[in-house]
Each structure stands twice: as C-alpha cells, then as structure tokens.
N, C-alpha and C positions, 0 to 999 in steps of 0.2 A: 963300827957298824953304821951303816946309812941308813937313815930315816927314810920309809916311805912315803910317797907325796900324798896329799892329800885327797880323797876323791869327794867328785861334785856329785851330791847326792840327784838323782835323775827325775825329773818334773811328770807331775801323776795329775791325769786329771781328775775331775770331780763334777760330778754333776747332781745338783739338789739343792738346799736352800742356806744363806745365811742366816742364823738365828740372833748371833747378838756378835756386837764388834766392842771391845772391851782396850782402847789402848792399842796396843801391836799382838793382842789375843782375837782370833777370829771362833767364832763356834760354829760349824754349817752341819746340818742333818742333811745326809745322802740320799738319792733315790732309793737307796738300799743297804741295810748293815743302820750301827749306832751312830750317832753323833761323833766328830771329832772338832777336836780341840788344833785349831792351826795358829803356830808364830808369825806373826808377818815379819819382813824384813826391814830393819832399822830409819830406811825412807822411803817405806812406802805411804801413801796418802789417801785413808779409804774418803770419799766422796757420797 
C-alpha cells in the first residue's frame, strides 16, 4: 500500500489585530468571529 503525499495546508488570510506574541504562539482578534490562537513557523522572527 503507498502512502499518500502529504498536502500543504492553503494560506488564509486575516485581517484584525495581534493581541499578544508568546514565543512561536501568536494570538490575533479578527474583524469578525473569536480570537484565534496561530503557530508560527520554526524561523519565523516577530519584529
């Protein structure tokens, strides 16, 4: 049985605000909807 490939999850934007940066934990409140909770990626570099 062959394993299927992996698929690259597809980039979503966002528009609203960053609340707090924690690490490689990002928190942003949206124009609309609740709060999410985003991973950053291993090198990314918040500024």
């Amino acid at each position: 049985m062959a394993a299927a490939p992996a698929q690259t999850p597809k980039p979503e934007r966002l528009s609203g605000t960053i609340e707090t940066v924690d690490g490689h934990m990002l928190t942003a409140k949206p124009n609309k909807g609740a709060a999410l909770k985003i991973t950053l990626a291993p090198k990314v570099v918040v500024v």
